[in-house]
C-alpha positions in Angstrom: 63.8 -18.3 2.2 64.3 -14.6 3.0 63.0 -11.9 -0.1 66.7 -10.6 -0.3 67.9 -14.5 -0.8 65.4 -14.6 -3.2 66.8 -11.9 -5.1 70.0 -13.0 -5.2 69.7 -16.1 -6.5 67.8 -14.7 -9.4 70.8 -12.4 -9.9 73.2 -15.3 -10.2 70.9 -16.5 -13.1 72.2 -16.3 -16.6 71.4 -12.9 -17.7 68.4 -14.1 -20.3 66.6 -15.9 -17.3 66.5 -13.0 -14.7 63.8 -11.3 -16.6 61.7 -14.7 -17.2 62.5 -15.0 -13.1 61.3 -11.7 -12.3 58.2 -11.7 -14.6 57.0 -14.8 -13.1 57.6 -13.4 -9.4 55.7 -10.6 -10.0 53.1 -12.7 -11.6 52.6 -14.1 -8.7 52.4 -11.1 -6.1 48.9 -9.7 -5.1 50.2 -6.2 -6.9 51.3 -7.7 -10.0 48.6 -10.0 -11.0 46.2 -8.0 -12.5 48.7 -5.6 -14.2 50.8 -8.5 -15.6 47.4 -10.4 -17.1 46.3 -7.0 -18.2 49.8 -6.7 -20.7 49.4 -10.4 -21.6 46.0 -10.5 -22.6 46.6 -6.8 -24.5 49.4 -8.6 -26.6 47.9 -11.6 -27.5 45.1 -9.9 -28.6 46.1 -6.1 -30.4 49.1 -7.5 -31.7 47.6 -9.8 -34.0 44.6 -7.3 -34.8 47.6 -4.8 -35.4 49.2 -7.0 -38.0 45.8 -7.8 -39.7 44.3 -4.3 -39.4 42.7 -2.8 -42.6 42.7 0.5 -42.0 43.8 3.1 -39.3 40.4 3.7 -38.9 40.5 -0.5 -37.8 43.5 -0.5 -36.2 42.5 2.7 -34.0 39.5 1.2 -33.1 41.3 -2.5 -32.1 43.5 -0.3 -30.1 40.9 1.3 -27.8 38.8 -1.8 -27.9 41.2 -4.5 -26.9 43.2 -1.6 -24.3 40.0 -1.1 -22.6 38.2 -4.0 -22.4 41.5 -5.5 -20.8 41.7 -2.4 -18.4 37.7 -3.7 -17.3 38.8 -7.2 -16.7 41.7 -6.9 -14.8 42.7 -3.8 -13.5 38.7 -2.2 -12.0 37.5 -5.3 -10.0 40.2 -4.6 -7.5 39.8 -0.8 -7.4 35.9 -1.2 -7.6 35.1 -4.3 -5.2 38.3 -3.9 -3.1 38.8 -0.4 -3.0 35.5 1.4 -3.2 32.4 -1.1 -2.5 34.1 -2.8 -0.1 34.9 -0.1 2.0 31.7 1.2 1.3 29.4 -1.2 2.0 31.3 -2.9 5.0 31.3 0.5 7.2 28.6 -0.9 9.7 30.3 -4.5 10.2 32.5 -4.9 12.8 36.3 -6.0 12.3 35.5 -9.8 12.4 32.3 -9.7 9.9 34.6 -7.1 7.6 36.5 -9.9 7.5 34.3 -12.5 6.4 32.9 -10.0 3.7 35.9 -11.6 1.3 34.1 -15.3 1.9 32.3 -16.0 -1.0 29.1 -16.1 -0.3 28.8 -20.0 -1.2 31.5 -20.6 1.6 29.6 -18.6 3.7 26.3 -20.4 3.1 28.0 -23.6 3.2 29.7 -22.8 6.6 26.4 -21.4 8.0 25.1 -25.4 7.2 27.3 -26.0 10.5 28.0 -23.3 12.4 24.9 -21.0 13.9 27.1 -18.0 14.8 28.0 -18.1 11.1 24.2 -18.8 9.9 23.6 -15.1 12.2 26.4 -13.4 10.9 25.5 -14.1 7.5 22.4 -12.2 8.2 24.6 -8.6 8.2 27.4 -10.0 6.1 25.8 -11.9 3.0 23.3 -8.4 2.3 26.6 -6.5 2.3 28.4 -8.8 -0.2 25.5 -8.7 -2.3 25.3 -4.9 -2.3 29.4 -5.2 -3.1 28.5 -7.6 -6.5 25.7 -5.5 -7.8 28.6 -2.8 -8.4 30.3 -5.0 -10.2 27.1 -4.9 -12.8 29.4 -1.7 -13.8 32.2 -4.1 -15.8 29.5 -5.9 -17.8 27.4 -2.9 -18.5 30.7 -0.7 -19.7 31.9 -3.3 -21.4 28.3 -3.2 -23.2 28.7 0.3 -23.7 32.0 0.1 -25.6 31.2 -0.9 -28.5 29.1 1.8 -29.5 31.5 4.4 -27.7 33.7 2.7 -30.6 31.3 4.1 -33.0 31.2 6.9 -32.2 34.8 7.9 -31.7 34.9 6.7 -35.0 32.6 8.7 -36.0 34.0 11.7 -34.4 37.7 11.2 -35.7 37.1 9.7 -39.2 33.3 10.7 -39.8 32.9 7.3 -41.0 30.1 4.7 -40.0 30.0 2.4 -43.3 32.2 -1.0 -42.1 32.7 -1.2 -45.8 35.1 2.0 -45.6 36.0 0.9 -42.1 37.3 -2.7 -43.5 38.7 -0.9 -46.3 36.4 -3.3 -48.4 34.6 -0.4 -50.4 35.3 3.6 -50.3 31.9 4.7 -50.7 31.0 7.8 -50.0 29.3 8.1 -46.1 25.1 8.5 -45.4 24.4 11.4 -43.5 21.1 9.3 -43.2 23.3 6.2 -41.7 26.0 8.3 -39.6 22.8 9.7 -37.8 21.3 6.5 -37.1 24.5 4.8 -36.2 25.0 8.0 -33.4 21.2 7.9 -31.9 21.5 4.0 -31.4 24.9 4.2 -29.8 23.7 7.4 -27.3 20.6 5.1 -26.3 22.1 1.9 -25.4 24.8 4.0 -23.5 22.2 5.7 -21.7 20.3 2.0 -21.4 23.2 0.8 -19.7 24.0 4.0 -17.6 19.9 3.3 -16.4 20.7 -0.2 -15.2 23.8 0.1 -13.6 21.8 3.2 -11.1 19.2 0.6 -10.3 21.6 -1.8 -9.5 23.2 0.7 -7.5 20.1 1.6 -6.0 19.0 -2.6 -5.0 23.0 -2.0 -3.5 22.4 0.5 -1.4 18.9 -0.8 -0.3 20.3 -4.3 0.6 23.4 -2.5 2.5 20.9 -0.3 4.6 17.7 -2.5 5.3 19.4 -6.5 4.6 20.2 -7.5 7.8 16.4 -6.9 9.2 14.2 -8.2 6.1 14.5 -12.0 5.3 12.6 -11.2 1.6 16.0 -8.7 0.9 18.4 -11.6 2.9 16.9 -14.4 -0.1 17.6 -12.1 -2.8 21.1 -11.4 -1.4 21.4 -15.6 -1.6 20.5 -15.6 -4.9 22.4 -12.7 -5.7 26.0 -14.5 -4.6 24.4 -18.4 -4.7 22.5 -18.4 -7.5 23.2 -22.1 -7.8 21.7 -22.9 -4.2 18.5 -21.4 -5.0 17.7 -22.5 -8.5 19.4 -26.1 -8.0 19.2 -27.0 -4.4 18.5 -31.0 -5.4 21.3 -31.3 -8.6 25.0 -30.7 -6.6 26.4 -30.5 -10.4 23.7 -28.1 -11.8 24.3 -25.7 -8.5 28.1 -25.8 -8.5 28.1 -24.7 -12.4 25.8 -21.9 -12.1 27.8 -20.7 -8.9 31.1 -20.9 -11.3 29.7 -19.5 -14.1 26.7 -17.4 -13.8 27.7 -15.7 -9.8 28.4 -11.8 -9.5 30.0 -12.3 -6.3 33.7 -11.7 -5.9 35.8 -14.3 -5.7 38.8 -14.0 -2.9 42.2 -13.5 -3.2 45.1 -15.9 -1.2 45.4 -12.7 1.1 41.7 -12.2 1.3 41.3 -9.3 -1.2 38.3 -9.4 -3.7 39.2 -10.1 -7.1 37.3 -10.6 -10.3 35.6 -14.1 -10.3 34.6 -16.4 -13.0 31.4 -15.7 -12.9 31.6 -11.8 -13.0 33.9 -12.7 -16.7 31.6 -14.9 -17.8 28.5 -11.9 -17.7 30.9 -9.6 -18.6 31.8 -12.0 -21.7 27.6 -12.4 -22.1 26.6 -9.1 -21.9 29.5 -7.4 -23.3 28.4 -9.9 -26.6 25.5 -7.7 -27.0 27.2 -4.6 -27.3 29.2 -6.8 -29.8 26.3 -7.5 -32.1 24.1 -4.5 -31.7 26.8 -2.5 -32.3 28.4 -3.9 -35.3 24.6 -4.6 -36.8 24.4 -1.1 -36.6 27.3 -0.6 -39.1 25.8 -2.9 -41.7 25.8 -6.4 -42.3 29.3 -7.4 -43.1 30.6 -5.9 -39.9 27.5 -8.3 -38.0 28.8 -11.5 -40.3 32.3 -10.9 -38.9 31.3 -10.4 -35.4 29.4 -13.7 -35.8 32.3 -15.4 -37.0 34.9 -14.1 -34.4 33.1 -13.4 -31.2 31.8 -17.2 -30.6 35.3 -18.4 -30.4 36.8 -15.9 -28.6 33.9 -15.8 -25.9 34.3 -19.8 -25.5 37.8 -19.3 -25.0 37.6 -16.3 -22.0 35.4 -18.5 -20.1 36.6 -22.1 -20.7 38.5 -22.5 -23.3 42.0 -21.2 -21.5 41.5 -23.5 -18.3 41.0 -26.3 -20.8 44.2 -25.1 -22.6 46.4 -24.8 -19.3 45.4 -28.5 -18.1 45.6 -29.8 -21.3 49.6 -28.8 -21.6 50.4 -29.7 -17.7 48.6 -32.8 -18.6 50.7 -33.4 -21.7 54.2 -31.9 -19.4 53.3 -34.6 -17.0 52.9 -37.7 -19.5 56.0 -37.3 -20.7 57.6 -36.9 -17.2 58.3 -32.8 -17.7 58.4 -30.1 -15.2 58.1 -32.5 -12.4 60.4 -30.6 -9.8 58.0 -27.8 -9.9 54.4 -29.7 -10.9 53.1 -32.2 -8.2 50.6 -35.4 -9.3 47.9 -32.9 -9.0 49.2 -30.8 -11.4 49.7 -28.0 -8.8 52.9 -25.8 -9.8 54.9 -24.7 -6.9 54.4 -21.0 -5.9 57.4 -19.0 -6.6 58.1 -17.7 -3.2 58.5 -21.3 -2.7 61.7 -22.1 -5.2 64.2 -20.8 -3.1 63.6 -23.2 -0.4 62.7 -26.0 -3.1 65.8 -26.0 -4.5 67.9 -26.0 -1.4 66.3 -29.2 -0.7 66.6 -30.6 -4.6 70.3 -29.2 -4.3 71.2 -31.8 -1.1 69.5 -34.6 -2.8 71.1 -34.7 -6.5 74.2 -33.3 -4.9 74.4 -30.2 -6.7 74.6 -26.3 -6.3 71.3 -24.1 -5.4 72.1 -22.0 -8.4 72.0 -24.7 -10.9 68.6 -26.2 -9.2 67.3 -22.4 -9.4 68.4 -22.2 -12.8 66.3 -26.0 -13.8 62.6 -24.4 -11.8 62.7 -21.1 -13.6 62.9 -22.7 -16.7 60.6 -25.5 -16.0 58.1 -22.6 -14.1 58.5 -20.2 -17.7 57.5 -23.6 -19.8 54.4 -24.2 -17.7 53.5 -20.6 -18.1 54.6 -19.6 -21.6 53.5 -22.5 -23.3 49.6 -21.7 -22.9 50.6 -18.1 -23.9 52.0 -19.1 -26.8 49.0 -20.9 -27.9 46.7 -17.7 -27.0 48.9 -15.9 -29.2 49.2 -18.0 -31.9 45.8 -19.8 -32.2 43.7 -17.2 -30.4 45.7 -14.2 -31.9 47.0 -14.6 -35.0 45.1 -17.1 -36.2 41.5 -15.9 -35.4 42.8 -13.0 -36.3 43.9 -13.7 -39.9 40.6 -16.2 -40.2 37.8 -12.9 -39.6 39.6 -10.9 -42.0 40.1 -13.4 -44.5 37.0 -14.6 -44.4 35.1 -11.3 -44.4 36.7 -10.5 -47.1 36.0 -13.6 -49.6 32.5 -13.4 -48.0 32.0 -9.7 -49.6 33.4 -10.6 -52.7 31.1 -14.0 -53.2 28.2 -11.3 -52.4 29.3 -9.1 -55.1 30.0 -11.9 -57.5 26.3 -12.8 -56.8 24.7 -9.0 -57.3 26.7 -9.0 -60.3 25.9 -11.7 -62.2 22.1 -10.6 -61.1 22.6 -7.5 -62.7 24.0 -9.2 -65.9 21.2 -11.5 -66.3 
Protein backbone atom coordinates (compact mmCIF):
# COMPACT_ATOMS: atom_id res chain seq x y z
CA UNK A 1 0.00 0.00 0.00
CA UNK A 2 1.19 3.48 -1.31
CA UNK A 3 2.69 6.14 1.73
CA UNK A 4 -0.21 8.62 0.72
CA UNK A 5 -2.92 5.57 1.22
CA UNK A 6 -1.26 5.14 4.30
CA UNK A 7 -1.90 8.44 5.36
CA UNK A 8 -5.22 8.57 4.64
CA UNK A 9 -6.46 5.90 6.35
CA UNK A 10 -4.87 7.10 9.48
CA UNK A 11 -6.79 10.35 8.83
CA UNK A 12 -10.14 8.55 8.80
CA UNK A 13 -9.19 7.30 12.30
CA UNK A 14 -11.03 8.64 15.24
CA UNK A 15 -9.27 11.67 16.17
CA UNK A 16 -7.66 10.12 19.69
CA UNK A 17 -6.09 7.19 17.50
CA UNK A 18 -4.27 9.31 14.76
CA UNK A 19 -1.63 10.32 17.18
CA UNK A 20 -1.17 6.62 18.70
CA UNK A 21 -1.11 5.82 14.54
CA UNK A 22 1.46 8.26 13.81
CA UNK A 23 3.65 7.61 16.91
CA UNK A 24 3.85 4.10 16.15
CA UNK A 25 4.72 4.76 12.29
CA UNK A 26 7.38 6.82 13.20
CA UNK A 27 8.57 4.35 15.69
CA UNK A 28 9.14 2.30 13.20
CA UNK A 29 11.06 4.48 10.47
CA UNK A 30 14.92 4.38 10.39
CA UNK A 31 14.67 8.32 11.35
CA UNK A 32 12.39 7.96 14.13
CA UNK A 33 13.69 5.15 16.12
CA UNK A 34 16.29 6.44 17.97
CA UNK A 35 14.60 9.91 18.65
CA UNK A 36 11.30 8.23 19.67
CA UNK A 37 13.24 5.64 22.27
CA UNK A 38 15.32 8.62 23.32
CA UNK A 39 11.66 10.62 24.63
CA UNK A 40 10.40 7.25 26.01
CA UNK A 41 13.19 6.15 27.96
CA UNK A 42 13.62 10.22 29.17
CA UNK A 43 9.97 9.97 30.54
CA UNK A 44 9.98 6.82 32.14
CA UNK A 45 12.87 7.65 33.86
CA UNK A 46 12.97 11.84 34.83
CA UNK A 47 9.47 11.88 35.32
CA UNK A 48 9.40 9.69 38.24
CA UNK A 49 12.87 11.13 39.61
CA UNK A 50 11.02 14.61 39.04
CA UNK A 51 8.09 13.65 41.31
CA UNK A 52 10.44 12.10 43.97
CA UNK A 53 13.23 14.71 43.75
CA UNK A 54 14.52 16.23 47.12
CA UNK A 55 15.94 19.18 46.22
CA UNK A 56 16.55 21.30 42.99
CA UNK A 57 19.92 20.68 43.57
CA UNK A 58 18.49 16.58 42.97
CA UNK A 59 16.13 17.31 40.53
CA UNK A 60 18.76 19.41 38.46
CA UNK A 61 21.14 16.78 38.55
CA UNK A 62 18.26 13.86 37.51
CA UNK A 63 17.65 16.19 34.72
CA UNK A 64 21.08 16.34 33.09
CA UNK A 65 21.75 12.75 34.12
CA UNK A 66 18.81 10.96 32.76
CA UNK A 67 18.79 13.71 29.41
CA UNK A 68 22.16 12.80 28.66
CA UNK A 69 22.77 9.42 29.34
CA UNK A 70 19.57 8.84 26.99
CA UNK A 71 21.13 11.23 24.32
CA UNK A 72 24.43 8.54 24.55
CA UNK A 73 22.23 5.54 24.03
CA UNK A 74 20.19 6.45 21.35
CA UNK A 75 20.80 9.35 19.49
CA UNK A 76 25.39 9.07 19.07
CA UNK A 77 25.71 5.48 17.83
CA UNK A 78 24.09 6.56 14.63
CA UNK A 79 25.95 9.81 14.27
CA UNK A 80 29.30 8.18 15.65
CA UNK A 81 29.31 4.59 13.92
CA UNK A 82 27.14 5.62 10.89
CA UNK A 83 28.05 8.92 10.31
CA UNK A 84 31.60 9.53 11.25
CA UNK A 85 33.63 5.97 11.80
CA UNK A 86 31.96 4.56 9.13
CA UNK A 87 32.82 6.87 6.68
CA UNK A 88 36.01 7.11 8.17
CA UNK A 89 37.32 3.96 8.36
CA UNK A 90 35.61 2.48 5.11
CA UNK A 91 37.41 5.10 2.72
CA UNK A 92 39.88 2.36 1.29
CA UNK A 93 37.10 -0.44 0.68
CA UNK A 94 35.57 -0.59 -2.41
CA UNK A 95 31.61 -0.21 -2.89
CA UNK A 96 30.90 -4.01 -2.41
CA UNK A 97 33.25 -4.44 0.91
CA UNK A 98 31.66 -0.87 2.12
CA UNK A 99 28.87 -2.68 2.00
CA UNK A 100 29.49 -5.59 3.96
CA UNK A 101 31.13 -3.21 6.65
CA UNK A 102 27.34 -3.19 8.21
CA UNK A 103 27.66 -7.31 8.60
CA UNK A 104 28.31 -8.05 11.92
CA UNK A 105 31.26 -9.32 12.18
CA UNK A 106 29.79 -12.83 13.57
CA UNK A 107 27.82 -13.01 10.22
CA UNK A 108 30.73 -12.30 8.48
CA UNK A 109 32.91 -14.91 10.24
CA UNK A 110 30.12 -17.25 10.00
CA UNK A 111 29.71 -16.67 6.18
CA UNK A 112 33.52 -16.85 5.65
CA UNK A 113 32.97 -20.81 7.24
CA UNK A 114 31.57 -21.22 3.47
CA UNK A 115 32.41 -18.88 1.17
CA UNK A 116 36.33 -18.18 0.45
CA UNK A 117 35.81 -14.88 -1.39
CA UNK A 118 34.04 -13.90 1.90
CA UNK A 119 36.99 -15.55 4.18
CA UNK A 120 39.42 -12.85 1.83
CA UNK A 121 37.32 -10.09 2.02
CA UNK A 122 37.08 -10.34 5.61
CA UNK A 123 40.73 -9.80 5.63
CA UNK A 124 40.12 -5.74 4.69
CA UNK A 125 36.61 -5.67 5.99
CA UNK A 126 36.60 -7.33 9.56
CA UNK A 127 39.98 -4.82 10.65
CA UNK A 128 37.81 -1.88 9.44
CA UNK A 129 34.68 -2.91 11.55
CA UNK A 130 36.82 -3.36 14.40
CA UNK A 131 38.49 0.07 14.01
CA UNK A 132 34.57 1.35 13.62
CA UNK A 133 33.69 -0.50 17.37
CA UNK A 134 36.68 0.73 19.28
CA UNK A 135 34.96 4.34 18.70
CA UNK A 136 32.19 3.31 20.10
CA UNK A 137 34.46 2.86 23.54
CA UNK A 138 33.46 6.76 23.46
CA UNK A 139 29.60 5.93 24.80
CA UNK A 140 30.87 3.76 27.65
CA UNK A 141 33.73 5.88 28.63
CA UNK A 142 31.27 9.32 28.55
CA UNK A 143 28.89 7.68 30.12
CA UNK A 144 31.74 6.94 32.85
CA UNK A 145 32.61 10.40 32.91
CA UNK A 146 29.12 11.72 33.78
CA UNK A 147 28.83 11.13 36.82
CA UNK A 148 31.47 13.08 38.12
CA UNK A 149 30.76 15.94 35.45
CA UNK A 150 27.43 15.75 37.67
CA UNK A 151 29.62 16.64 40.53
CA UNK A 152 30.95 19.02 39.54
CA UNK A 153 28.23 21.05 37.87
CA UNK A 154 26.89 20.68 41.17
CA UNK A 155 29.52 21.95 42.56
CA UNK A 156 29.83 24.88 40.35
CA UNK A 157 25.99 25.92 40.53
CA UNK A 158 25.11 25.12 44.20
CA UNK A 159 28.77 24.80 45.76
CA UNK A 160 27.51 21.78 47.37
CA UNK A 161 29.24 18.27 47.53
CA UNK A 162 27.77 16.82 50.89
CA UNK A 163 24.74 14.17 49.53
CA UNK A 164 23.37 14.88 52.88
CA UNK A 165 22.54 18.67 51.64
CA UNK A 166 22.03 17.28 48.19
CA UNK A 167 19.25 14.66 49.50
CA UNK A 168 18.00 17.35 51.56
CA UNK A 169 18.65 14.79 54.52
CA UNK A 170 20.87 17.24 56.59
CA UNK A 171 21.82 21.15 55.95
CA UNK A 172 25.22 21.01 57.13
CA UNK A 173 27.34 23.50 56.43
CA UNK A 174 29.91 22.37 53.19
CA UNK A 175 33.92 21.11 53.73
CA UNK A 176 36.17 23.12 51.84
CA UNK A 177 38.37 20.00 52.64
CA UNK A 178 35.57 17.62 50.98
CA UNK A 179 34.40 20.07 47.92
CA UNK A 180 38.20 19.92 47.01
CA UNK A 181 38.53 16.25 47.10
CA UNK A 182 35.23 15.61 45.49
CA UNK A 183 36.62 18.19 42.35
CA UNK A 184 40.33 16.51 42.07
CA UNK A 185 38.62 12.86 41.87
CA UNK A 186 36.06 13.89 39.34
CA UNK A 187 38.95 15.87 37.00
CA UNK A 188 41.07 12.48 37.22
CA UNK A 189 38.70 9.98 36.26
CA UNK A 190 37.52 12.35 33.44
CA UNK A 191 40.94 12.68 32.26
CA UNK A 192 41.31 8.62 32.96
CA UNK A 193 38.61 8.13 30.64
CA UNK A 194 39.60 10.86 28.00
CA UNK A 195 43.22 8.60 28.17
CA UNK A 196 41.48 5.46 27.19
CA UNK A 197 39.18 6.42 24.68
CA UNK A 198 42.76 8.09 22.58
CA UNK A 199 44.23 4.62 22.83
CA UNK A 200 41.38 3.13 21.68
CA UNK A 201 41.36 5.57 19.01
CA UNK A 202 44.78 4.95 18.39
CA UNK A 203 44.41 0.54 18.18
CA UNK A 204 41.42 2.14 15.50
CA UNK A 205 43.45 3.81 13.45
CA UNK A 206 46.29 1.14 13.53
CA UNK A 207 43.87 -1.70 12.64
CA UNK A 208 42.30 0.61 9.74
CA UNK A 209 45.78 1.34 8.28
CA UNK A 210 47.94 -1.93 8.77
CA UNK A 211 44.71 -4.83 9.37
CA UNK A 212 44.39 -6.13 6.13
CA UNK A 213 48.35 -7.24 5.94
CA UNK A 214 49.05 -8.51 9.56
CA UNK A 215 47.18 -11.74 10.66
CA UNK A 216 48.37 -10.88 14.64
CA UNK A 217 46.14 -7.26 14.09
CA UNK A 218 43.33 -9.54 11.78
CA UNK A 219 42.86 -11.95 15.38
CA UNK A 220 42.55 -9.09 17.49
CA UNK A 221 39.97 -7.49 15.08
CA UNK A 222 37.99 -11.26 15.57
CA UNK A 223 38.08 -10.85 19.03
CA UNK A 224 37.31 -7.39 18.88
CA UNK A 225 33.69 -8.08 17.01
CA UNK A 226 33.60 -12.11 18.03
CA UNK A 227 34.64 -12.22 21.23
CA UNK A 228 32.51 -15.34 21.73
CA UNK A 229 34.37 -17.32 18.74
CA UNK A 230 37.64 -16.83 20.31
CA UNK A 231 37.10 -17.42 23.98
CA UNK A 232 34.27 -20.25 23.41
CA UNK A 233 34.90 -21.86 20.16
CA UNK A 234 33.79 -25.56 21.71
CA UNK A 235 30.50 -24.22 23.93
CA UNK A 236 27.82 -22.76 20.95
CA UNK A 237 25.75 -21.38 24.13
CA UNK A 238 28.80 -19.83 25.98
CA UNK A 239 29.98 -18.09 22.41
CA UNK A 240 26.59 -16.87 21.29
CA UNK A 241 26.00 -15.06 24.95
CA UNK A 242 29.29 -13.36 25.01
CA UNK A 243 28.64 -12.24 21.23
CA UNK A 244 25.14 -10.76 22.57
CA UNK A 245 26.25 -9.44 25.57
CA UNK A 246 29.74 -8.56 25.91
CA UNK A 247 30.46 -7.48 21.66
CA UNK A 248 31.41 -3.71 20.68
CA UNK A 249 30.53 -4.27 17.23
CA UNK A 250 27.52 -2.59 15.76
CA UNK A 251 24.70 -4.26 15.17
CA UNK A 252 22.82 -3.59 11.61
CA UNK A 253 19.86 -1.82 10.91
CA UNK A 254 16.89 -3.44 8.42
CA UNK A 255 18.36 -0.90 5.82
CA UNK A 256 21.91 -1.71 6.68
CA UNK A 257 22.72 1.29 8.82
CA UNK A 258 24.87 0.69 12.11
CA UNK A 259 23.03 1.05 15.16
CA UNK A 260 23.73 0.59 18.72
CA UNK A 261 23.93 -3.18 19.64
CA UNK A 262 23.26 -5.13 22.74
CA UNK A 263 26.46 -5.58 23.45
CA UNK A 264 27.74 -1.91 23.12
CA UNK A 265 24.53 -1.16 26.03
CA UNK A 266 25.43 -3.79 27.98
CA UNK A 267 29.44 -2.09 28.47
CA UNK A 268 27.94 1.00 28.40
CA UNK A 269 25.51 -0.25 31.31
CA UNK A 270 29.00 -1.91 32.96
CA UNK A 271 31.23 0.65 32.71
CA UNK A 272 29.00 3.56 33.04
CA UNK A 273 28.25 1.55 36.75
CA UNK A 274 31.60 2.67 37.76
CA UNK A 275 31.24 6.15 37.28
CA UNK A 276 27.96 5.35 39.29
CA UNK A 277 29.78 4.13 42.40
CA UNK A 278 32.97 6.03 42.28
CA UNK A 279 31.23 8.97 41.84
CA UNK A 280 28.59 8.84 44.48
CA UNK A 281 31.36 7.18 46.99
CA UNK A 282 32.88 10.28 46.48
CA UNK A 283 29.98 12.23 48.01
CA UNK A 284 29.81 10.19 51.18
CA UNK A 285 28.29 7.08 52.11
CA UNK A 286 24.60 7.56 51.96
CA UNK A 287 24.78 8.72 48.37
CA UNK A 288 27.02 5.07 47.69
CA UNK A 289 24.14 3.06 49.86
CA UNK A 290 21.54 4.51 47.45
CA UNK A 291 23.39 3.86 44.33
CA UNK A 292 23.77 0.32 45.61
CA UNK A 293 20.26 -0.07 46.12
CA UNK A 294 19.03 1.51 42.79
CA UNK A 295 21.61 0.84 40.13
CA UNK A 296 21.47 -3.19 40.39
CA UNK A 297 17.93 -3.16 39.26
CA UNK A 298 17.98 -0.70 36.86
CA UNK A 299 21.23 -2.15 35.11
CA UNK A 300 19.44 -5.72 35.12
CA UNK A 301 16.59 -4.23 33.50
CA UNK A 302 18.57 -2.16 30.38
CA UNK A 303 20.18 -5.29 29.52
CA UNK A 304 17.58 -8.02 30.05
CA UNK A 305 15.07 -7.17 32.05
CA UNK A 306 12.90 -5.23 29.21
CA UNK A 307 13.23 -8.14 26.51
CA UNK A 308 11.99 -10.38 29.32
CA UNK A 309 9.24 -7.79 29.96
CA UNK A 310 8.08 -7.50 26.22
CA UNK A 311 7.82 -11.46 25.69
CA UNK A 312 6.42 -11.90 28.89
CA UNK A 313 3.14 -9.59 27.85
CA UNK A 314 2.98 -10.95 24.02
CA UNK A 315 3.22 -14.19 25.69
CA UNK A 316 0.31 -13.38 28.14
CA UNK A 317 -1.65 -11.30 24.77
CA UNK A 318 -1.35 -14.50 23.05
CA UNK A 319 -2.78 -17.04 25.85
CA UNK A 320 -5.63 -15.34 26.09
CA UNK A 321 -6.14 -15.09 22.20
CA UNK A 322 -5.27 -10.98 22.09
CA UNK A 323 -3.78 -9.04 19.35
CA UNK A 324 -3.75 -11.95 17.01
CA UNK A 325 -4.47 -9.97 13.75
CA UNK A 326 -1.23 -8.14 14.18
CA UNK A 327 0.95 -10.90 16.41
CA UNK A 328 1.80 -14.18 14.46
CA UNK A 329 2.54 -17.83 16.55
CA UNK A 330 6.00 -16.50 16.77
CA UNK A 331 5.12 -13.66 18.46
CA UNK A 332 6.28 -11.44 15.57
CA UNK A 333 4.03 -8.11 15.39
CA UNK A 334 3.34 -6.99 11.92
CA UNK A 335 5.51 -4.03 10.71
CA UNK A 336 3.40 -0.92 10.34
CA UNK A 337 4.06 -0.20 6.70
CA UNK A 338 2.47 -3.51 6.54
CA UNK A 339 -1.33 -2.63 8.09
CA UNK A 340 -2.52 -1.01 5.17
CA UNK A 341 -2.34 -4.03 3.04
CA UNK A 342 -3.25 -6.30 6.12
CA UNK A 343 -6.34 -4.93 6.61
CA UNK A 344 -7.50 -4.88 3.05
CA UNK A 345 -7.13 -8.48 3.19
CA UNK A 346 -8.84 -8.91 6.99
CA UNK A 347 -11.55 -6.38 5.49
CA UNK A 348 -12.58 -9.08 2.36
CA UNK A 349 -12.52 -11.92 4.86
CA UNK A 350 -14.86 -10.66 7.92
CA UNK A 351 -16.78 -8.68 5.35
CA UNK A 352 -16.09 -5.43 6.61
CA UNK A 353 -14.69 -1.81 5.83
CA UNK A 354 -10.69 -1.10 5.62
CA UNK A 355 -11.29 1.65 8.08
CA UNK A 356 -12.85 -0.32 10.81
CA UNK A 357 -9.96 -3.22 10.30
CA UNK A 358 -7.39 -0.13 10.48
CA UNK A 359 -9.07 1.11 13.41
CA UNK A 360 -8.94 -2.88 15.34
CA UNK A 361 -4.51 -3.10 14.33
CA UNK A 362 -3.77 0.40 15.63
CA UNK A 363 -5.28 -0.41 18.71
CA UNK A 364 -4.11 -3.92 19.06
CA UNK A 365 -0.34 -2.55 17.60
CA UNK A 366 -0.55 0.58 20.65
CA UNK A 367 -1.47 -2.49 23.32
CA UNK A 368 1.52 -4.53 22.26
CA UNK A 369 3.61 -1.39 22.49
CA UNK A 370 2.20 0.61 25.40
CA UNK A 371 1.72 -2.10 27.68
CA UNK A 372 5.60 -2.76 28.35
CA UNK A 373 5.85 1.08 28.62
CA UNK A 374 3.57 1.27 31.05
CA UNK A 375 5.33 -1.19 33.23
CA UNK A 376 8.76 0.77 32.67
CA UNK A 377 7.00 3.64 33.92
CA UNK A 378 5.31 2.37 36.60
CA UNK A 379 7.54 -0.44 38.11
CA UNK A 380 10.91 0.84 36.69
CA UNK A 381 9.85 4.60 37.29
CA UNK A 382 7.91 5.32 39.90
CA UNK A 383 8.31 2.61 41.81
CA UNK A 384 12.22 2.27 41.97
CA UNK A 385 11.97 5.61 42.15
CA UNK A 386 9.85 6.09 45.36
CA UNK A 387 11.79 2.69 46.87
CA UNK A 388 15.69 4.72 46.71
CA UNK A 389 14.33 7.66 48.25
CA UNK A 390 12.36 5.97 50.78
CA UNK A 391 14.71 3.84 51.72
CA UNK A 392 17.57 6.19 51.90
CA UNK A 393 15.87 8.03 53.96
CA UNK A 394 14.74 5.45 56.80
CA UNK A 395 18.32 4.13 56.36
CA UNK A 396 19.82 7.70 57.58
CA UNK A 397 17.53 7.95 60.21
CA UNK A 398 18.13 4.17 61.73
CA UNK A 399 21.91 5.46 61.53
CA UNK A 400 21.20 8.38 63.53
CA UNK A 401 18.90 6.57 65.89
CA UNK A 402 22.05 4.38 66.45
CA UNK A 403 24.85 7.43 66.92
CA UNK A 404 22.31 8.70 69.28
CA UNK A 405 21.58 6.30 71.55
CA UNK A 406 25.71 5.85 71.47
CA UNK A 407 26.06 9.18 72.51
CA UNK A 408 23.44 8.74 75.34
CA UNK A 409 24.93 5.76 76.78
Amino acid sequence: MSDNNIKVLINNLPKRLRPVARFLRHQESASGLSTTRYIQDVSTCLIPKAVFSRSIEDLTENTFLETSEEALIYLSPAILGEHIARKGFSKGLNNDLKKQVSETGVNLLKKAETSKLIKENNKKVLPIKAAIALTATAIPLTEFSLNYIKNLMTLKLFNKSDFRNIASLENNQEDAAHQEKVKSSAKKHIMGAGIAFAGCLGLAGLLASRGKNSKVLQKISEFIVAPGNKLFKNNEKAKNFVNKYFNMDFARSPKGKLVLSKGQLTTCVLVGGCGYFGASADRGKENLKETATRFPLVALYVITGSELVEKGFKNLLQKYGKCKDVMNDKKQVTPFEQLGTLAEKLAKEKGTTVDKEFKSLIKQKGVIFGLPYLFALGVMGFFVAGMTVHSTKKRYEKEKAKQTLGLAA
